[in-house]
C-alpha positions as CSV (number, residue, x, y, z in Angstrom):
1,X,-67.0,-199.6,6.4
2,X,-68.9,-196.9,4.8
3,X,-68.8,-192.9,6.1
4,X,-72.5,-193.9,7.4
5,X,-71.5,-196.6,9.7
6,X,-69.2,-194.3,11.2
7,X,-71.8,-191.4,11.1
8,X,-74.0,-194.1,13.3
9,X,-71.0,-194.8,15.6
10,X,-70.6,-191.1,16.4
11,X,-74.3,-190.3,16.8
12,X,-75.1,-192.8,19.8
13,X,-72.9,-190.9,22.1
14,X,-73.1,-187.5,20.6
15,X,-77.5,-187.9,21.0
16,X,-76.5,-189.3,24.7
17,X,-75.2,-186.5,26.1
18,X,-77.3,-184.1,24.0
19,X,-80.6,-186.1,26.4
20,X,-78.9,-185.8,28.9
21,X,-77.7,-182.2,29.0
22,X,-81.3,-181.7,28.1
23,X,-83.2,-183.7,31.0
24,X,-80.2,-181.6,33.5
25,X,-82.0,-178.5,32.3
26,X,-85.3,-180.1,32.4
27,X,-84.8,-181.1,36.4
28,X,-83.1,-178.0,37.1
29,X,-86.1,-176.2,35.6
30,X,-88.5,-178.4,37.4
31,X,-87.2,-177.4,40.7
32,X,-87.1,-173.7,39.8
33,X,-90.4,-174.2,39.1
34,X,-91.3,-176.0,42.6
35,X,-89.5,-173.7,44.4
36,X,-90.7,-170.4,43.1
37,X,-94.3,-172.5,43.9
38,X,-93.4,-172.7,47.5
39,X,-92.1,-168.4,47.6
40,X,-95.2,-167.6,46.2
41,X,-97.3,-169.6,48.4
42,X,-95.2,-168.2,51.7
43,X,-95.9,-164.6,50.0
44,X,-99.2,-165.6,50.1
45,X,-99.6,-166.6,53.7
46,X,-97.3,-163.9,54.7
47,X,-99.7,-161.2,52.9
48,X,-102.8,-162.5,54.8
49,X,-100.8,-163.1,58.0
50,X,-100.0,-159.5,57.9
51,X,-103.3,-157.8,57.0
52,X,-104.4,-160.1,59.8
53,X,-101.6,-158.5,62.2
54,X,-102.6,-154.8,60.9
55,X,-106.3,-155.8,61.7
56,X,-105.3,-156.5,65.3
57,X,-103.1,-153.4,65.5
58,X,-106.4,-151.5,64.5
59,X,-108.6,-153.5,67.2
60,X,-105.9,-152.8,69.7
61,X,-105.9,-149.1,69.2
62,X,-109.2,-149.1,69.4
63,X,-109.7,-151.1,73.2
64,X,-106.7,-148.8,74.3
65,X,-109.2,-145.8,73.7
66,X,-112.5,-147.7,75.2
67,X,-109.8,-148.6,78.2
68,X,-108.8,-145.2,78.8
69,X,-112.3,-143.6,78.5
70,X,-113.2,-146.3,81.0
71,X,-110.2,-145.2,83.7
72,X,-111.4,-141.3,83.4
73,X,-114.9,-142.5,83.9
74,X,-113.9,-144.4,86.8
75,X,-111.8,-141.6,88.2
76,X,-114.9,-139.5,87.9
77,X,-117.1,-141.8,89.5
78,X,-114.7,-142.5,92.2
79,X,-114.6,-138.7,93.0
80,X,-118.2,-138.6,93.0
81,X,-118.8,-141.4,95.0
82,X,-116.2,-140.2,97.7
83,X,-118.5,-136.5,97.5
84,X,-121.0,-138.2,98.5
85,X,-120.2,-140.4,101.1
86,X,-119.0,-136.5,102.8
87,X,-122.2,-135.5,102.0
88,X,-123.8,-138.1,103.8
89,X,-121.3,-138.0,106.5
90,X,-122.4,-134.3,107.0
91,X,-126.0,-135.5,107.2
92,X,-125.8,-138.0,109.6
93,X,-124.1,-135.1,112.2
C-alpha cells in the first residue's frame, strides 16, 4: 500500500463530516432565513395594524367633538323649547 491509498482512506471520512458540518450551517441558515421572513412580515402587519389603530384614534377624537357639540346644542334647544312652552302658557291665560 502506497501513501495515496491511505491518503484516499483518510479523505472519505475527513470530506464526510466536512458536507456535513457544511449542510448543518446550510439548514441552520435556511431557517434564519425563514424566520427573519416571518419577523418582517409580522412587522409589516404590525406597522399597517397600527397606522390603522392611530387612524381610528383620529376619527374618534373627531365624533367625541361632533358628540359634544351635539349635547350643548341640545341643551340649548332644550332650554329654548322649555321658554317657549312658558311663553305659550302665558298666552293661553
Amino acid at each position: 500500500m502506497d501513501i495515496y491509498h491511505y491518503l484516499e482512506l483518510l479523505l472519505v471520512p475527513i470530506t464526510s463530516v466536512v458536507t456535513w458540518a457544511a449542510a448543518r450551517r446550510k439548514r441552520r441558515n435556511d431557517a434564519v432565513n425563514a424566520l427573519q421572513g416571518t419577523v418582517d412580515m409580522l412587522v409589516q402587519k404590525n406597522n399597517t395594524i397600527y397606522k390603522e389603530l392611530i387612524d381610528t384614534r383620529k376619527e374618534l377624537a373627531a365624533a367625541m367633538v361632533k358628540i359634544g357639540t351635539l349635547e350643548s346644542n341640545q341643551e340649548k334647544l332644550l332650554l329654548e323649547n322649555s321658554e317657549l312652552k312658558q311663553l305659550i302658557e302665558r298666552y293661553r291665560k
